[in-house]
N, C-alpha and C positions, 0 to 999 in steps of 0.2 A: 504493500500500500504506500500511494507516493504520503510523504509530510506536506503536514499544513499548506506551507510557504512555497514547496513545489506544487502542488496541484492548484495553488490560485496562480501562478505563473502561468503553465500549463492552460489554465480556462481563458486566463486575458488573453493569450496566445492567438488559441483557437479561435476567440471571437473575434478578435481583429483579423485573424487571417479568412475568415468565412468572410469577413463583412467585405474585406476590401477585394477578393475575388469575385464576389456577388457583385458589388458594385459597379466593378470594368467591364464585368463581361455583359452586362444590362442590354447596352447600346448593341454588342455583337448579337445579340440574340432577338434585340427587335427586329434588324436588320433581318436578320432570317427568317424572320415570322410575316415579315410583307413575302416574303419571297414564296415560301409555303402556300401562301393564302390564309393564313393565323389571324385572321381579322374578326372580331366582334364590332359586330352590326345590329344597329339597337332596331328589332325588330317590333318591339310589343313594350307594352307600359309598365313591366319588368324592371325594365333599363333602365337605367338612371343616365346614362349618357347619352349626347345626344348625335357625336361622331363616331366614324368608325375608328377602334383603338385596338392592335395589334395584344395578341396573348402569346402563351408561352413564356411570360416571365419567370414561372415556375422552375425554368430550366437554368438560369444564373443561379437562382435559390439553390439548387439539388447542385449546381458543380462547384458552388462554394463550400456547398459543406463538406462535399466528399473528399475537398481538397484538405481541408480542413481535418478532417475526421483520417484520412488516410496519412497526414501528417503527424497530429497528436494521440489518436486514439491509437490502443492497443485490439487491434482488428485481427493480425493472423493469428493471435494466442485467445481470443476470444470465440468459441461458437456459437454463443447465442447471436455476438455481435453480427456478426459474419449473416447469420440467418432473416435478420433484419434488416441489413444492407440489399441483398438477393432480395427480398420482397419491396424493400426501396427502389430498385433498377424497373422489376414490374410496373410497380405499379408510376413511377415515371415515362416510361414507355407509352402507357393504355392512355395516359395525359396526353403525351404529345400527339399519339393517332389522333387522339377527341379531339383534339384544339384544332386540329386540321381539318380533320373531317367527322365530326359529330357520330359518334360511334350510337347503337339503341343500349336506352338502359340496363335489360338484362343480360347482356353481354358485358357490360363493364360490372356490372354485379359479382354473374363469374367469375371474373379476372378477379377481382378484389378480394374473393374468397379464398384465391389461390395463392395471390400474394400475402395471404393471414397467414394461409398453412406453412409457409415457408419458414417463417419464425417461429411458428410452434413446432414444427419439423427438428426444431434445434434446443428445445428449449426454453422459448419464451413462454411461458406459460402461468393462469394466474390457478394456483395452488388451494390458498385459502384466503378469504376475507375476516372483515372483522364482524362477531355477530351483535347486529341491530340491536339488541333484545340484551336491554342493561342490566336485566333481572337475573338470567342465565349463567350458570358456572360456567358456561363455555366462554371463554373469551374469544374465540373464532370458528369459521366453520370448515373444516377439512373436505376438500370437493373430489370426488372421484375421477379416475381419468379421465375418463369420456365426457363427462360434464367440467372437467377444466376446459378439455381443446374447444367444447364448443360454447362454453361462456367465452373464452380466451377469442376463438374468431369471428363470436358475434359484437365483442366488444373493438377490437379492432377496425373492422368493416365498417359498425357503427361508426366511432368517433373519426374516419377518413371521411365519409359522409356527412359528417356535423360539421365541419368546418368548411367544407365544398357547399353547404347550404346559406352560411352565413357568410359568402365572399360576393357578398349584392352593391357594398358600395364600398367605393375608392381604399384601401389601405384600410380595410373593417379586419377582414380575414387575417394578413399579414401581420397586423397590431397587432390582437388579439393573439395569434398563433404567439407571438414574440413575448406579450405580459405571461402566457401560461407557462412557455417556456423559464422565463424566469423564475419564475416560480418554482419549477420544477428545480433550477441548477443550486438555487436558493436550500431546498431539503438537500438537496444532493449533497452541498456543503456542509452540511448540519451533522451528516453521518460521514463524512470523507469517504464517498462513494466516487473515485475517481472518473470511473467511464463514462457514471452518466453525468456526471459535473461537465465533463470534455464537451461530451454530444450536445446538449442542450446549450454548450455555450455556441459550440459551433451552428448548432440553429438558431440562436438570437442574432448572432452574428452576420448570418445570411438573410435573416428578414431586415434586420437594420438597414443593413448594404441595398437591398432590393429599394427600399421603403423614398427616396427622394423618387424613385421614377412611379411608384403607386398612390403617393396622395395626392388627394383632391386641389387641382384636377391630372387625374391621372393620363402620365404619357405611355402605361403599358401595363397589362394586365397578366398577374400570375398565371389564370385561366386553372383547367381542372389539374393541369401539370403540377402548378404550386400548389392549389388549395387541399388536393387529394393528397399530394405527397407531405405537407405539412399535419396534416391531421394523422395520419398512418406514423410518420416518426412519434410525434407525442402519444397517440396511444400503445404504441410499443415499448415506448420506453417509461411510459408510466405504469408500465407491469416489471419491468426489469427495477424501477426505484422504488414507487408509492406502494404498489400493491404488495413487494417482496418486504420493506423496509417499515412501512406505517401501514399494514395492513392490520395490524395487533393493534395499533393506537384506535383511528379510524375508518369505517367504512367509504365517511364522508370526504374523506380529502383527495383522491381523485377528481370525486363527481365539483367539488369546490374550484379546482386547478381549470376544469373544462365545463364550467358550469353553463356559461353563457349560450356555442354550441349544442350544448346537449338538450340544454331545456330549449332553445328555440326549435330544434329538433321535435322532440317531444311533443310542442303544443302542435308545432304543425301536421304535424300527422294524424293529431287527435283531432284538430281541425276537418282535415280532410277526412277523415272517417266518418265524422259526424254529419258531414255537409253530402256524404256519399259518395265522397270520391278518394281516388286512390291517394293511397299515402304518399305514392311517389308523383303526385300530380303537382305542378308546377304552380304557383300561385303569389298573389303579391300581399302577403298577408304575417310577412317575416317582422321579425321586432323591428329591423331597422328600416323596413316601407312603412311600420305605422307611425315610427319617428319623424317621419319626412312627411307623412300623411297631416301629423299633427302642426305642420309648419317652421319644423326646421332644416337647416340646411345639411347639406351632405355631411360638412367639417361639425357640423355642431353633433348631429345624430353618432359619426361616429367617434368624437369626443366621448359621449355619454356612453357608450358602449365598451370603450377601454376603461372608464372611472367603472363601470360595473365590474369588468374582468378584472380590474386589479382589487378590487374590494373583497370579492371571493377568491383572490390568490392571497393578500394577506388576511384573512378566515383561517385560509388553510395552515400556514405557515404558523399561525398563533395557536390553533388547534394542534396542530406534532411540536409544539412548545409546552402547550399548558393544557389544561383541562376544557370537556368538553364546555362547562359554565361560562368559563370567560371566554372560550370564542365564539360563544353563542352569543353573549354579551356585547363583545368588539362587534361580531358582523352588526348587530341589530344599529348600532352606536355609530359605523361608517354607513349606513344605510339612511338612515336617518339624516344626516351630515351630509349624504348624498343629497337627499330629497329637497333637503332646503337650499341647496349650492344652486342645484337647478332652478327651483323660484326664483332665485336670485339673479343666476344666469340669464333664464330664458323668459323673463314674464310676457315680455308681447308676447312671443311665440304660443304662450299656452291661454293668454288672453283670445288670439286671436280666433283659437283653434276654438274656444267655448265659444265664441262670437257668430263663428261660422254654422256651430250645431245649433244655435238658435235659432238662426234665422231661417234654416233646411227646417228644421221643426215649425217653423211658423210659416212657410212655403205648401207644406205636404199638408196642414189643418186649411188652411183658405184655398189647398187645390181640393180636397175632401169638401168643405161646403159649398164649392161650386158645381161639383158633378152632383149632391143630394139635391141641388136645388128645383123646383119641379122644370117641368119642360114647357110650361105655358107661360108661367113669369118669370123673366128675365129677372136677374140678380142686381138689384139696388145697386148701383158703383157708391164707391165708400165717399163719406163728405169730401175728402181731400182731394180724390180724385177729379170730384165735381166744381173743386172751385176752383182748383188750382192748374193751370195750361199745360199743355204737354211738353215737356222737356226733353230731350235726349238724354239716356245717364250717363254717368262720368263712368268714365272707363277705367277698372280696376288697375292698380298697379301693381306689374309684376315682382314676384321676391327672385331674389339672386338664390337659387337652389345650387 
């Protein structure tokens, strides 16, 4: 095991050297991506953009870190590591096909399954949790083979999925991917867990470096290349740290580190299921469309989205310090602190947003007692209307989104 003093060298290392190869190669890689045909084309109200903007940025991301990671990490004495990188190559690959050419959903499903089994193939696998159930002398639950590998690649699959869900606007996905990360490198140091201190520096490293050419307004988009391969490192390697290391502390600090993902995840599915459509069905209905829905801007919506992702990273991080009390305590207490930031922050925005639902409420009751009305006598026009001449209205002014 390296010393203290080496393995924070080591992680500075790594992270400057992912960032600054993520960064140069940015440019070479857009370039390639006109040339492919890599282009995102905002077809549907979806999009937040409103030109066409080149994808594949995923791919600086993944050759940073590999540069990265094949420099400081201990990879040929490792197999699990080994088995993880083999599913990282995959599932980079199925990215760069999609980004080109829009592959059907069940077929990247496949692939994804495949690329799980590859690290559990070696190793990765999640063992035991910690049990829910405070009351129980068990302190954890010991999971049988077979229901490791398949908790293990449903959870994987899963979380490459949740962050490929939540990459809807400008540098949301890549932030967020980079606070969880931290997070993650943050325990890792806690128990001088070298490899995965390494790795996860080398993946902050690599969204850092990406991150000038992804925010608002962004000159290039990670596409499913970045967003799929960012989500698949963290949940791999949150079985190799959180789940092996704080699975005894808690259950909850995984699901804390990738909170934001997971439950946007979650609701949407439950969304679609209820409304009768498929889970995998496409819709504008993500936390950060109704962010935008409500009147803020792109930079504002995913500001508020990183304050959230780091609020449940330090949750977690206070939680594998102290007791379950006081991070129950701490999150409620940033939460809170949260709530009022944003009043403070955004109050037109959320003025306007009630202003707006009023007046659709009072549109839809005066369109209601016009169709009741009977069909012999015409509907009184209201006094205002009758005294007052017909004006043209003032035309709304638009917000800078």
């Amino acid at each position: 095991m390296l010393q203290n003093s080496t393995l924070t060298g080591y992680v500075v290392l790594a992270l400057l050297t992912a960032l600054v190869v993520s960064f140069l190669l940015t440019p070479a890689v857009k370039s390639f991506a006109y040339k492919v045909g890599a282009v995102d084309v905002p077809k549907d109200a979806r999009r937040m953009h409103k030109v066409p903007i080149p994808r594949l940025g995923g791919l600086a991301i993944f050759m940073g870190f590999m540069v990265s990671i094949l420099l400081f990490a201990n990879v040929m004495e490792d197999r699990q590591m080994r088995g993880i990188l083999l599913g990282a190559v995959v599932i980079v690959i199925l990215g760069v096909v999609d980004d080109i050419t829009p592959l059907p959903a069940k077929l990247k499903f496949v692939v994804q399954i495949l690329a799980a089994i590859l690290p559990v193939s070696h190793g990765v696998v999640i063992r035991a949790i910690s049990n829910p159930n405070l009351f129980s002398p068990n302190p954890y639950w010991q999971m049988g083979n077979v229901v490791s590998v398949v908790i293990t690649v449903l959870w994987i699959v899963g979380i490459t999925n949740s962050v490929n869900l939540i990459d809807g606007l400008d540098g949301l996905a890549n932030g967020v991917s980079a606070i969880s990360a931290t997070t993650m490198l943050v325990l890792a140091l806690l128990v001088s867990q070298a490899q995965v201190a390494i790795v996860m520096a080398a993946l902050v490293g690599a969204c850092i470096g990406f991150m000038p050419y992804n925010m608002n307004p962004a000159k290039m988009f990670m596409g499913d290349t970045g967003a799929t391969f960012l989500g698949y490192i963290l949940a791999t390697m949150s079985i190799q740290g959180l789940f092996k290391f704080y699975a005894v502390i808690s259950f909850a600090v995984p699901f804390l580190i990738l909170g934001l993902p997971i439950f946007d995840t979650a609701f949407a599915m439950i969304r679609r299921m209820a409304h009768g459509q498929s889970p995998m069905h496409p819709d504008r209905g993500h936390i950060h469309h109704r962010l935008i829905d409500m009147g803020l801007s792109q930079k504002q919506a995913v500001a508020s989205l990183y304050v959230i992702s780091a609020i449940l990273g330090l949750s977690a991080v206070v939680l594998t310090t102290s007791n379950e009390w006081k991070a129950l305590l701490f999150f409620v207490a940033l939460c809170v602190a949260a709530g009022v930031a944003a009043r403070i922050a955004f109050p037109k925005e959320l003025k306007e947003e009630l202003h707006e639902e009023m007046e659709e409420m009072r549109e839809h009751g005066h369109h209601a007692e016009k169709t009741d009305a009977p069909a012999g006598e015409p509907e009184a026009p209201d006094e205002a209307s009758q005294d007052a001449p017909e004006t043209p209205a003032e035309p709304k002014e638009e917000k800078d989104g």
